[in-house]
VEXDREN-2710 file (C-alpha; in Angstrom, 1 decimal):
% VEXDREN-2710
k/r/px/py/pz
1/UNK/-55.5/-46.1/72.5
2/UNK/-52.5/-47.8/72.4
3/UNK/-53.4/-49.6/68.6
4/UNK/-54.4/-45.6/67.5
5/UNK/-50.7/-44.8/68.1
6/UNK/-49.1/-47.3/66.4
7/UNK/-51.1/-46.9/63.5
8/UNK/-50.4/-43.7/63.3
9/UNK/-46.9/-44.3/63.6
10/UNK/-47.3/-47.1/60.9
11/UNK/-48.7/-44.6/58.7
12/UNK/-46.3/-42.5/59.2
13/UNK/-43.5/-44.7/57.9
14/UNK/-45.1/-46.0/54.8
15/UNK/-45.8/-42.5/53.7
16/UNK/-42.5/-41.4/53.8
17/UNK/-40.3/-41.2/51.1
18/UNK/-37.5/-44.1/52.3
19/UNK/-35.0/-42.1/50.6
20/UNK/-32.3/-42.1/53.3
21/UNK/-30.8/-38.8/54.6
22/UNK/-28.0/-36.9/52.4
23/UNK/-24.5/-38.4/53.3
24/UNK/-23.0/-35.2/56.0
25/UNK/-19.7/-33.9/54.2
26/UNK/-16.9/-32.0/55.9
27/UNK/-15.6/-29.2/54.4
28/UNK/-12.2/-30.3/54.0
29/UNK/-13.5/-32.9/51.5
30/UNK/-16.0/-30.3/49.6
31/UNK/-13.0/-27.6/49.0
32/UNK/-12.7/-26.5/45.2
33/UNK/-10.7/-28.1/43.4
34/UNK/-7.9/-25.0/42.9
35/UNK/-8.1/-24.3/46.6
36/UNK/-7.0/-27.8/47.8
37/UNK/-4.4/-28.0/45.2
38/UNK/-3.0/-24.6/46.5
39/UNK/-3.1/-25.9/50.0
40/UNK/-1.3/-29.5/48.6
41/UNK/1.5/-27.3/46.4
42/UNK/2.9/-25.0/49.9
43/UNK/5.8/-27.2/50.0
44/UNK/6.4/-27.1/46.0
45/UNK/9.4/-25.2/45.1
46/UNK/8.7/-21.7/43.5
47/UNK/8.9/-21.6/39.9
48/UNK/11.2/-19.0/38.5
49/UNK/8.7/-16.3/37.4
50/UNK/7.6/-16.3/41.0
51/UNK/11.3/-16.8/42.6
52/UNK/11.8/-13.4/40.6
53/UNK/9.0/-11.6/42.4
54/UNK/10.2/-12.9/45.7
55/UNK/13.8/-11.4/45.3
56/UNK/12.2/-8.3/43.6
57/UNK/9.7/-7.4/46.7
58/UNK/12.8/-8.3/48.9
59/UNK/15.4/-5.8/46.9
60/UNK/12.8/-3.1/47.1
61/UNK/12.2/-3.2/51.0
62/UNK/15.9/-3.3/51.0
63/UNK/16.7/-0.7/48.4
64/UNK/17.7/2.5/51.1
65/UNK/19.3/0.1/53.8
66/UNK/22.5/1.5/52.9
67/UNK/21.3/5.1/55.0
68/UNK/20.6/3.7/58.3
69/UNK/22.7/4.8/61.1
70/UNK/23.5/8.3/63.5
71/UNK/24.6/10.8/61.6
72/UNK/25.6/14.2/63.7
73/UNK/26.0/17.7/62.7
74/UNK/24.2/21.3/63.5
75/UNK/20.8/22.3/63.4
76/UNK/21.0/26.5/63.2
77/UNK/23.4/26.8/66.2
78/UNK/22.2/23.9/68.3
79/UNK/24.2/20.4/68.0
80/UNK/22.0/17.9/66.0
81/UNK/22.3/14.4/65.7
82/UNK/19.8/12.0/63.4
83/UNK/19.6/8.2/63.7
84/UNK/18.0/6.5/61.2
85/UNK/16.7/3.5/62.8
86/UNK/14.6/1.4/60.3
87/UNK/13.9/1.7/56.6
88/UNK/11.4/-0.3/54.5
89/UNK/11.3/0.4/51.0
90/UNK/10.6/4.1/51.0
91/UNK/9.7/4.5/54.6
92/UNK/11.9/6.1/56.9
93/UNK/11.4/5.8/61.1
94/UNK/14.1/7.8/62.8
95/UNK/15.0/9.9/66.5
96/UNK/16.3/13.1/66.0
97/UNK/18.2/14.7/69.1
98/UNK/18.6/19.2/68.3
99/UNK/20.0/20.8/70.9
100/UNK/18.3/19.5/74.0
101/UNK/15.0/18.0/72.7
102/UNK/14.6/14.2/71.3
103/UNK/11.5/13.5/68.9
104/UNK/10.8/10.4/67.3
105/UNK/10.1/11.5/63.4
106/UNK/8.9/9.8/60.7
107/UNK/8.7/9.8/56.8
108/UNK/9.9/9.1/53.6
109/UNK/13.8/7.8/51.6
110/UNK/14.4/8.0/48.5
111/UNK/17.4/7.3/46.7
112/UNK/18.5/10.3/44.2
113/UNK/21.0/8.7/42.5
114/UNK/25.1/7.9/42.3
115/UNK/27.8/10.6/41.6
116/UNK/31.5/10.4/40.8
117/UNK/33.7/12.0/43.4
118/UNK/37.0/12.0/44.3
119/UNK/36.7/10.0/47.9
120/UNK/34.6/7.1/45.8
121/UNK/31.3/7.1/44.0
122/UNK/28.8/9.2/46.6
123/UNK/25.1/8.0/47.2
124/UNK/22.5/10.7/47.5
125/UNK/19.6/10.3/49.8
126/UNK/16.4/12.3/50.5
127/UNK/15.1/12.4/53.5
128/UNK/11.7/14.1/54.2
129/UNK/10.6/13.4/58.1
130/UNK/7.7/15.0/59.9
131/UNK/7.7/15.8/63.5
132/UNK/4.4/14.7/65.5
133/UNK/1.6/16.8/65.2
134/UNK/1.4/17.5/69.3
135/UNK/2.9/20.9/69.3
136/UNK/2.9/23.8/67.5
137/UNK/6.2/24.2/66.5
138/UNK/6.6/21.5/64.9
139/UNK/7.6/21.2/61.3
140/UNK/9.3/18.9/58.6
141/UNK/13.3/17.7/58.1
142/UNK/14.3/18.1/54.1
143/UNK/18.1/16.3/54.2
144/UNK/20.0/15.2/51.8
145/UNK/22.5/12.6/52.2
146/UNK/26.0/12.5/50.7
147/UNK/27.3/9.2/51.4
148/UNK/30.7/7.1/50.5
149/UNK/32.8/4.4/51.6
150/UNK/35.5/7.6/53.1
151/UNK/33.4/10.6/53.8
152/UNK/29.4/11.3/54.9
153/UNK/28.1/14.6/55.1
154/UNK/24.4/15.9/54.6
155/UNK/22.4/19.4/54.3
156/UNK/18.8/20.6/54.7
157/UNK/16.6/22.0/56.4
158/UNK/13.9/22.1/59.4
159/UNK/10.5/24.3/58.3
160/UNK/7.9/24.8/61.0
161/UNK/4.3/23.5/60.1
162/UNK/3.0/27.1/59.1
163/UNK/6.4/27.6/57.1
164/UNK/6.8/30.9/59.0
165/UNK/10.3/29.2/60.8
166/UNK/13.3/27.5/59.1
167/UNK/16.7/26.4/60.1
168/UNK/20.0/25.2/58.3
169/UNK/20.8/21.7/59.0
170/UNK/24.1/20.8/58.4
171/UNK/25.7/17.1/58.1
172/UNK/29.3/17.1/59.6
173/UNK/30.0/12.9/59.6
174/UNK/28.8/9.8/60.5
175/UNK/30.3/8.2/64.0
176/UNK/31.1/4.6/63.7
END
């Protein structure tokens, strides 16, 4: 019994192949070449072409900055007060306070443009903010945005969701 085993064992080995087993690579060593040399240029400095597109993608999340702040004023005949608390390119996240009630609104900025005045050159803004969808009489702020280094002032104007209600905003100054 015990010569039946090792012959079988036997052969076993002489009829394999005595190739030996393929070498185990990690896949660190097996990357493609364009990968590894991306991961081996992160701490190369940016050539210009791509510093350009850096300060580009940086100017436009920065284009509307100029807008943020509290701006107060009347909404119909109820005191009204907008702060515009972040903007990111064209996106717009603000708290409006009208009379008595505080909603969190969001939308969009965009800049309309520069116009000669005599208090200094005045930056137009359009703001277009939706109120949350929870209640029924909510609606959308339209404002436009006057501003310059001496005065600040705004108009628009809140419309309810089925555009059966509107009110007058009105932009008096923006507080320090």
């Amino acid at each position: 019994m015990k010569y039946s085993i090792v012959l079988v064992l036997c052969v076993l080995l002489i009829s394999c192949n005595n190739t030996p087993p393929p070498p185990v690579v990690s896949r660190l060593e097996d990357a493609p070449t364009a990968e590894s040399d991306s991961i081996k240029n992160t701490s190369t400095p940016l050539n210009s072409k791509q510093t350009n597109l850096l300060k580009e993608s940086k100017s436009i999340l920065n284009i509307n900055k100029d807008a943020l702040g509290m701006y107060v004023g009347a909404n119909g005949d109820k005191d009204f007060k907008l702060s515009i608390d972040k903007v990111y390119g064209d996106n717009v996240e603000a708290n409006i306070l009208s009379g008595t009630e505080h909603k969190s609104v969001k939308g969009k900025i965009s800049k309309l443009g520069i116009e000669p005045s005599p208090t200094g050159n005045l930056t137009l803004y359009r703001l277009i903010l939706s109120e949350p969808d929870n209640a029924k009489k909510n609606g959308e702020f339209i404002i436009t945005l006057f501003l310059s280094p001496k005065s600040n002032y705004g108009e628009g104007n809140w419309i309810s969701k089925n555009r059966k209600l509107e009110t007058t905003i009105v932009i008096k100054k923006k507080p320090i």
